[in-house]
DSSP file (Angstrom, degrees, kcal/mol; ACC not computed):
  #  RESIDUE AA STRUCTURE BP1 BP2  ACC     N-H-->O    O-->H-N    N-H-->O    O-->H-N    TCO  KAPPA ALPHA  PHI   PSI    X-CA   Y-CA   Z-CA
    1    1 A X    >>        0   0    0      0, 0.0     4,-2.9     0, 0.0     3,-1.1   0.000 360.0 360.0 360.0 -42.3   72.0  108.6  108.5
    2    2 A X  H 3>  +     0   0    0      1,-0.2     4,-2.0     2,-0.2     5,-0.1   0.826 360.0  64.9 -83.8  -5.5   74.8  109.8  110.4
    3    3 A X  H 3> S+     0   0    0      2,-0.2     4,-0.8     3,-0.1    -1,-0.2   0.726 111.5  41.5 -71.9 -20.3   73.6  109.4  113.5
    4    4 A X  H X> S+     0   0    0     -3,-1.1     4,-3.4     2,-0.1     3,-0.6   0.910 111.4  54.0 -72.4 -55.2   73.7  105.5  112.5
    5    5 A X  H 3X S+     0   0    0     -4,-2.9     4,-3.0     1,-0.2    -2,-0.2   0.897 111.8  49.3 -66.9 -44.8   77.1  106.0  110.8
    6    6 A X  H 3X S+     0   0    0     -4,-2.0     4,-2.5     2,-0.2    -1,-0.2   0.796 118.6  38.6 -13.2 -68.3   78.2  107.6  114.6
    7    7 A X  H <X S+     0   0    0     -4,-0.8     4,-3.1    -3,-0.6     5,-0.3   0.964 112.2  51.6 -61.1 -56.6   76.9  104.7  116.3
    8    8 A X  H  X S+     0   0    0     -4,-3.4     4,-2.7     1,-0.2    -2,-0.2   0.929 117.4  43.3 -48.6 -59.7   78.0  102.1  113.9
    9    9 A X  H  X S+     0   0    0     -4,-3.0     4,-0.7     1,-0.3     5,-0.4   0.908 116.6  49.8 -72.5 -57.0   81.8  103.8  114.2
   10   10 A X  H >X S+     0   0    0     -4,-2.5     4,-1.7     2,-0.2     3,-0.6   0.915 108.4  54.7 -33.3 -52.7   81.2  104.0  118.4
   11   11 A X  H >X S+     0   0    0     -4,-3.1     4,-0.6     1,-0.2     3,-0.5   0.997 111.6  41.5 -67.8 -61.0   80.2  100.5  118.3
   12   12 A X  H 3< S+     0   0    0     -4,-2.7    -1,-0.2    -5,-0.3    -2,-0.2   0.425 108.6  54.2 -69.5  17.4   83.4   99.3  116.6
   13   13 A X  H << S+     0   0    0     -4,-0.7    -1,-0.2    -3,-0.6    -3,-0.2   0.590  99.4  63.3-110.9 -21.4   86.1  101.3  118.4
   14   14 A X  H << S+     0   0    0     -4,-1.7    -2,-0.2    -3,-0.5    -3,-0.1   0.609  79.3  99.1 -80.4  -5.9   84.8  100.0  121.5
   15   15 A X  S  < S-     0   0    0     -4,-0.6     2,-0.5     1,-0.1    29,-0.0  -0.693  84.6-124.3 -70.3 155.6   85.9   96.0  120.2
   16   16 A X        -     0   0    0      1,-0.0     2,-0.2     0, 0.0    -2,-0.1  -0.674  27.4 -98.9-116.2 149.5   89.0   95.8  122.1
   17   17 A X        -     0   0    0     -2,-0.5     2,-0.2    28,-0.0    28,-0.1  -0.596  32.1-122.8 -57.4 127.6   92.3   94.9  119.7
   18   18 A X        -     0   0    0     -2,-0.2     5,-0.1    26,-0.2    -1,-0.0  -0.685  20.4-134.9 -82.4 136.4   93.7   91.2  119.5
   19   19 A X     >  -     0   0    0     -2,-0.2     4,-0.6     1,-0.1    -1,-0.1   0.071  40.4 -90.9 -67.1-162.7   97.3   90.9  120.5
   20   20 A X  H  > S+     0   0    0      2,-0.1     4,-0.7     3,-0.1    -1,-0.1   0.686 122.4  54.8 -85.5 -13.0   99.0   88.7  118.1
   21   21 A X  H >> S+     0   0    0      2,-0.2     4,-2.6     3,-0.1     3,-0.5   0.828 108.6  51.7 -84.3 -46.2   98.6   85.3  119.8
   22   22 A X  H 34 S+     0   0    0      1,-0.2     4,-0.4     2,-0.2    -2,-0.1   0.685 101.3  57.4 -79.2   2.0   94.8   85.8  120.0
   23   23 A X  H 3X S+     0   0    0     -4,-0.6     4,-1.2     2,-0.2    -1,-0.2   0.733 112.3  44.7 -89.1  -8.4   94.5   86.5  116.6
   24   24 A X  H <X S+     0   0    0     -4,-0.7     4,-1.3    -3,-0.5    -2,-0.2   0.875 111.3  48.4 -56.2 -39.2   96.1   83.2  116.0
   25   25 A X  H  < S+     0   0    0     -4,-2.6    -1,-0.2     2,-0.2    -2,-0.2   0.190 113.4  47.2-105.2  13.6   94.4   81.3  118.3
   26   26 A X  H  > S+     0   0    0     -4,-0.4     4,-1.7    -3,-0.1     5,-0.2   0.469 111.4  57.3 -71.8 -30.7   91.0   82.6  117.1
   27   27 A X  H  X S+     0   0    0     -4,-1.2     4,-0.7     1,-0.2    -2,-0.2   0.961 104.3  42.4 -26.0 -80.5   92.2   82.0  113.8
   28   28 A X  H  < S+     0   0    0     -4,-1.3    -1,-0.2     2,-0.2     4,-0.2   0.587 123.0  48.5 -99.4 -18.5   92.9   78.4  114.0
   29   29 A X  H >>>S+     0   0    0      1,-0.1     5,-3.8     2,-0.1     3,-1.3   0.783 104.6  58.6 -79.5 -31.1   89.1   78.3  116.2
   30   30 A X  H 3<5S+     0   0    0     -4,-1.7    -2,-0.2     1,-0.3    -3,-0.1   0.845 107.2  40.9 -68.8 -17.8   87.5   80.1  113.9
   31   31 A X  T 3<5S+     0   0    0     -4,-0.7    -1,-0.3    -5,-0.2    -2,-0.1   0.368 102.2  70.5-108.3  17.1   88.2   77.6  111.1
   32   32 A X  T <45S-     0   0    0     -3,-1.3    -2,-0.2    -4,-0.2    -1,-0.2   0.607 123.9-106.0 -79.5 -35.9   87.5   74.8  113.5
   33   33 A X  T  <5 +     0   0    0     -4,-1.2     2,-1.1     1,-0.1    -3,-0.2   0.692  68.9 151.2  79.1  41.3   83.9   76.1  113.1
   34   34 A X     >< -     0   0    0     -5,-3.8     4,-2.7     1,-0.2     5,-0.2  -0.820  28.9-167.3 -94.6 114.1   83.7   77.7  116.4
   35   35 A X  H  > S+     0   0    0     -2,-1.1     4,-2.5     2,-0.2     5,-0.4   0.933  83.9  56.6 -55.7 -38.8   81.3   80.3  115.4
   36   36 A X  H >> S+     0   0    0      1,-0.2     3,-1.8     2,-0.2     4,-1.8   0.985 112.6  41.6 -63.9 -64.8   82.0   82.4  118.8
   37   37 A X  H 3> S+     0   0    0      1,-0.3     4,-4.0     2,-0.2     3,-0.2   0.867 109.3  62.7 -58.0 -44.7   85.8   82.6  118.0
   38   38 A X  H 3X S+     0   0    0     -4,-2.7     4,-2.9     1,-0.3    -1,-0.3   0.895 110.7  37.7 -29.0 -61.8   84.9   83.3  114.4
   39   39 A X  H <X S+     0   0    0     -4,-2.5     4,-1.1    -3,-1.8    -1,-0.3   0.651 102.9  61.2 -96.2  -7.8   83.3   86.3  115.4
   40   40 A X  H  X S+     0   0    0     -4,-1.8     4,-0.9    -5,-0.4    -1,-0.3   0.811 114.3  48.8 -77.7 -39.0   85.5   87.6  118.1
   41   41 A X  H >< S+     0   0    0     -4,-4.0     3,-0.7    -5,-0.3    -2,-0.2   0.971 112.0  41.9 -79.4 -36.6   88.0   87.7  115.0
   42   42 A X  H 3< S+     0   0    0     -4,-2.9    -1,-0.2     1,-0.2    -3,-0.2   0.680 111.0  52.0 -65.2 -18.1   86.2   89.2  112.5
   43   43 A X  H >< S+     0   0    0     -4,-1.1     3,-0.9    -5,-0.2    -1,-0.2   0.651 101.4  67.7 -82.3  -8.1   84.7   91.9  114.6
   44   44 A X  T << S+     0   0    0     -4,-0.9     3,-0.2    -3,-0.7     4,-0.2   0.508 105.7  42.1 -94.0  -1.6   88.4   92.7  115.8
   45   45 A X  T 3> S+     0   0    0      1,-0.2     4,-0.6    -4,-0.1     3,-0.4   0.507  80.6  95.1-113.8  17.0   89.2   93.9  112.3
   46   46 A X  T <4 S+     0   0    0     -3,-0.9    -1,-0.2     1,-0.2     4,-0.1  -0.032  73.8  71.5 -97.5  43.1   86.2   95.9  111.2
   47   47 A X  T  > S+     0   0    0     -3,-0.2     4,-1.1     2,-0.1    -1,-0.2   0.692  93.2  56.8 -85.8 -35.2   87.9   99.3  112.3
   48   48 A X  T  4 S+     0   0    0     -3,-0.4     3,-0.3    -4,-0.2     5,-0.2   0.835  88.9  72.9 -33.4 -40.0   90.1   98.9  109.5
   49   49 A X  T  < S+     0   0    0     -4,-0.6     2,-2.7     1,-0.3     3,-0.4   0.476 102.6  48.5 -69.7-119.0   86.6   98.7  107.1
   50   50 A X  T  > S+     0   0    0      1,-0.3     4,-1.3     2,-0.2    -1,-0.3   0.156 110.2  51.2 -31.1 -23.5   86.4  102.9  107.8
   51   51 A X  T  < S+     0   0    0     -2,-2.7    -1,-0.3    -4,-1.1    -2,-0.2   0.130 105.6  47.7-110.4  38.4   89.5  103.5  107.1
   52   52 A X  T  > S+     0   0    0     -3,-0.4     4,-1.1     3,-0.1    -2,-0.2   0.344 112.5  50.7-121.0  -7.8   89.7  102.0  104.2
   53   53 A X  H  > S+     0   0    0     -4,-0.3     4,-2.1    -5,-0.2     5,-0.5   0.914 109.5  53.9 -80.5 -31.5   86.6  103.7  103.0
   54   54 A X  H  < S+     0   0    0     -4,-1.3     4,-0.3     2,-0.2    -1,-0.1   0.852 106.4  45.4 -56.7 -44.3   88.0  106.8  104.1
   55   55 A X  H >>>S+     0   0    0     -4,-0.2     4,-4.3     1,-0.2     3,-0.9   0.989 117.3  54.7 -64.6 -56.1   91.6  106.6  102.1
   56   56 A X  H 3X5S+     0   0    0     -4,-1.1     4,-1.3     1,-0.3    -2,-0.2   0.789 107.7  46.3 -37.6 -52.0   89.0  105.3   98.8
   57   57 A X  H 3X5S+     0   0    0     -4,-2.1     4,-0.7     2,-0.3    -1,-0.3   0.624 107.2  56.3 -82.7 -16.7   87.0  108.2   99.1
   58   58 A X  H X>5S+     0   0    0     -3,-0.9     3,-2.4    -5,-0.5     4,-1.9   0.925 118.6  36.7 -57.1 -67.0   90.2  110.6   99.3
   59   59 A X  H 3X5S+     0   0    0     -4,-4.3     4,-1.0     1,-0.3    -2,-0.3   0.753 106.4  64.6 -82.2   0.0   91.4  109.3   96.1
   60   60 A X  H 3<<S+     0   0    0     -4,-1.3    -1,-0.3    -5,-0.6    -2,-0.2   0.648 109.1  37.0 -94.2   1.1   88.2  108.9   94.7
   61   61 A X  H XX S+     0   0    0     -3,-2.4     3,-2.0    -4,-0.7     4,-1.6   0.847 114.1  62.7 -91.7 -73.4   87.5  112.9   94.7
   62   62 A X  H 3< S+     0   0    0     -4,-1.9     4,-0.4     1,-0.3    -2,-0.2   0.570 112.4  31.7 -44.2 -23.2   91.4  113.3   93.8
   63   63 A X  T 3< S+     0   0    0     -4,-1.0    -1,-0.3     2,-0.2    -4,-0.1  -0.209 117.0  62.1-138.3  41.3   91.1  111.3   90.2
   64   64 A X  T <> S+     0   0    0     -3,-2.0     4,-1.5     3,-0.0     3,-0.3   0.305 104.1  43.1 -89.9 -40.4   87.6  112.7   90.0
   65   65 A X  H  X S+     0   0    0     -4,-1.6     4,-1.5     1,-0.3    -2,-0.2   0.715 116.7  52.8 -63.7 -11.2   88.9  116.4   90.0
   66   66 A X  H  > S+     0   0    0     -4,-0.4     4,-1.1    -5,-0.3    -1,-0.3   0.807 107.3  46.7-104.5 -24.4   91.4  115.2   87.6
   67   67 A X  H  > S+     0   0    0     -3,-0.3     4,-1.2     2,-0.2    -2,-0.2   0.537 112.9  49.4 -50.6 -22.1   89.2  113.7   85.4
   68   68 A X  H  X S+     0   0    0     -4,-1.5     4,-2.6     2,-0.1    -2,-0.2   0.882 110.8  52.2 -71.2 -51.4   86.9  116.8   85.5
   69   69 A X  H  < S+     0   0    0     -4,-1.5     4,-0.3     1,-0.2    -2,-0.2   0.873 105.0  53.5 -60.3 -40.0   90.0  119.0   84.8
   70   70 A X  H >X S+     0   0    0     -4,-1.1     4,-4.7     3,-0.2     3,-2.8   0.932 114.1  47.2 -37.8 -64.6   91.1  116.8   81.6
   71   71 A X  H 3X S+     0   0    0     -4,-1.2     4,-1.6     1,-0.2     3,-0.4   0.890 109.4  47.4 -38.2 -69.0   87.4  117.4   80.2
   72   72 A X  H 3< S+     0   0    0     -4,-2.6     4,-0.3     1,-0.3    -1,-0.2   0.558 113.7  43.6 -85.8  -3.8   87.1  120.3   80.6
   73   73 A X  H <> S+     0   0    0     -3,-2.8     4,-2.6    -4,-0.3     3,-0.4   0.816 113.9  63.4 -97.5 -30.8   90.8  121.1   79.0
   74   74 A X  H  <>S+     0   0    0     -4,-4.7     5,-1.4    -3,-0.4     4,-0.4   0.848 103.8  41.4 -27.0 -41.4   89.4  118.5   76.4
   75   75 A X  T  <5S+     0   0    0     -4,-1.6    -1,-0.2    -5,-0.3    -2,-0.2   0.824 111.2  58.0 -95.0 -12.0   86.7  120.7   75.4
   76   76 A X  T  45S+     0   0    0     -3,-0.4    -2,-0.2    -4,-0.3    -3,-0.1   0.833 119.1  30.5 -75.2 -45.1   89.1  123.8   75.5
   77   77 A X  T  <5S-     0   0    0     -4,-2.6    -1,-0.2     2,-0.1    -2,-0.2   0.568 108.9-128.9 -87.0  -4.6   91.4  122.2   72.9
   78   78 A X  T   5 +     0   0    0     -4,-0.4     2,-0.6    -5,-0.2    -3,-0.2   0.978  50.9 167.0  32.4  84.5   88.1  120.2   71.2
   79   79 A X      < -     0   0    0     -5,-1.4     2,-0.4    -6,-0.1    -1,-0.2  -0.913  31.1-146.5 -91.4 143.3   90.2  117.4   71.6
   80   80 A X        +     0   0    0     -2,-0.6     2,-0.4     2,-0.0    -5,-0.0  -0.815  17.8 179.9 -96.8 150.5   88.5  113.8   71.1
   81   81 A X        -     0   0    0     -2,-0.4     2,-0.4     2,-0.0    -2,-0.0  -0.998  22.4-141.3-136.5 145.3   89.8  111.0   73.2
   82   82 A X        -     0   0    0     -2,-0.4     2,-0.3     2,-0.0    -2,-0.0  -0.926  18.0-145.4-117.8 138.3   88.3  107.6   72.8
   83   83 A X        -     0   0    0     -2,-0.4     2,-0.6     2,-0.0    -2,-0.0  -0.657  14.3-130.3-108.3 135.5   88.2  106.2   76.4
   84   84 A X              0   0    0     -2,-0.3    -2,-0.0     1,-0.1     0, 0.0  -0.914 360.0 360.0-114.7 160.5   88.8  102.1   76.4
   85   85 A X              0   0    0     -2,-0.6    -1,-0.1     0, 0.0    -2,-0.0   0.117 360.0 360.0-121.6 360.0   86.3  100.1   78.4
């Protein structure tokens, strides 16, 4: 599996960045239904998609260890806490 995630991340760092006029003017093709332009815009934002998994997975160990730490000072104190859902 990481030798895909490697490639996958290689394969999108090589798409070259759209200035700001060509994301307009694939923009306004791409809702034309020109498939080509469509995809020349959407592949020029997926670098973003890793780094947004990357910050998510940050905070999602930070307010897991703090949810671990709470139990565990939960069970120290036997407090009950009712959790809403």
């Amino acid at each position: 599996m990481e030798s895909s995630l490697k490639w996958y991340l290689y394969q999108i760092f090589k798409i070259d960045n759209l200035s700001r006029e060509e994301e307009k003017n694939f923009s306004r093709l791409g809702k034309a239904k020109d498939k080509r332009a469509r995809e020349k815009f959407l592949n020029s934002f997926l670098k973003i998609v890793p780094k947004i998994a990357k910050k998510l997975w940050k905070f999602q160990k930070k307010t897991s260890y703090i949810i671990y730490k709470l139990l565990i000072l939960n069970n120290r104190l036997n407090i009950t806490i009712k959790l809403s859902t």
